[in-house]
Residue, then its C-alpha position, 0 to 999 in steps of 0.5 A: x500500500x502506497x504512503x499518503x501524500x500531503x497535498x498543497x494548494x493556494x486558494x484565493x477567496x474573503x475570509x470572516x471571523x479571521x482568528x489567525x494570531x496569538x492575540x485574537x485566537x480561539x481559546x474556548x473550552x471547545x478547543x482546550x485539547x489543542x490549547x486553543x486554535x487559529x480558525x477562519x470562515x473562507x469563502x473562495x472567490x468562485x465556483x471554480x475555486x471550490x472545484x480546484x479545492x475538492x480536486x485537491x482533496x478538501x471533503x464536501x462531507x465529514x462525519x456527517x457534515x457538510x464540509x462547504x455550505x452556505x454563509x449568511x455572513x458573505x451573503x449565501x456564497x459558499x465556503x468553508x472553515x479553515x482551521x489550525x490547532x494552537x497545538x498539535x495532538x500528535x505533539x509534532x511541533x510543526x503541525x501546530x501554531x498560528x498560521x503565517x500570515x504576510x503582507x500579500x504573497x510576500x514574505x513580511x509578517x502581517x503585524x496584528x497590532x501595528x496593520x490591524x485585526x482582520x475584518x469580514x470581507x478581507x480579501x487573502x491568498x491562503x495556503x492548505x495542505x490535504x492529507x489523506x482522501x474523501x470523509x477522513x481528509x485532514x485539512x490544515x491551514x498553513x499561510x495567510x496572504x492578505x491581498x486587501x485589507x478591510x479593518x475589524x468592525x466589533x458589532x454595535x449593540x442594537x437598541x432594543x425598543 
């Protein structure tokens, strides 16, 4: 039987709900395991781009769950949600962390203080790798490219009458 290998694609779409550094992570209980984890909501550009993605290896289907569904938020197109443990399970460091995420498809850190924290509809290159095939695919995100920033807006609260 042949070693699976790891598959690698670069993906262009909007991310929402980016949680991609140190400083804004996913830390709920959910996550204690992994001690938190680097997640995102992408919605890639087009049809065409999903195609590319599952040809790639990415699963519609998971455990029962639609891998790529619609999102109210990017106003009923499609995607995903991109993720990264804090740390691994399997202890290899390499596998855990937060993801890079740069300045475009450069090689300059994206400084979540000094340019911003992410907002809804920021546009990105991202980076996955794909090991394995169909339902049990691992997916991990690996690199963010932020092509066109939009600044993070908290939601107002809503007066109530």
């Amino acid at each position: 039987m042949a070693k699976a290998k790891t598959k690698i694609g670069d993906f262009v779409g909007s991310l929402y709900y980016a949680r991609l550094h140190t400083d804004n992570m996913d830390d709920s209980e959910y996550h204690e395991r992994t001690q938190g984890q680097y997640n995102t909501v992408f919605i890639p550009k087009d049809d065409e781009e999903i195609n590319r993605m599952v040809d790639l290896g990415f699963p519609t289907e998971s455990m029962g769950n639609q891998m790529i569904k619609e999102y109210s938020v990017a106003d009923g197109r499609k995607g995903m949600k991109l993720k990264r443990p804090n740390v691994h399970p399997s202890g290899i460091e390499n596998f855990g962390g937060a993801p890079s995420v740069t300045k475009g498809e450069t090689l300059v850190p994206w400084d979540f203080i000094e340019d911003g924290e992410l907002g809804n509809g920021t546009e990105a290159k991202v980076r996955i790798s794909v090991y394995g095939e169909g339902a049990t695919a691992s997916v991990r995100l690996e690199k963010v490219g932020v092509l066109e920033h939009v600044p993070y807006q908290e939601l107002a609260d809503v007066d109530t009458w």
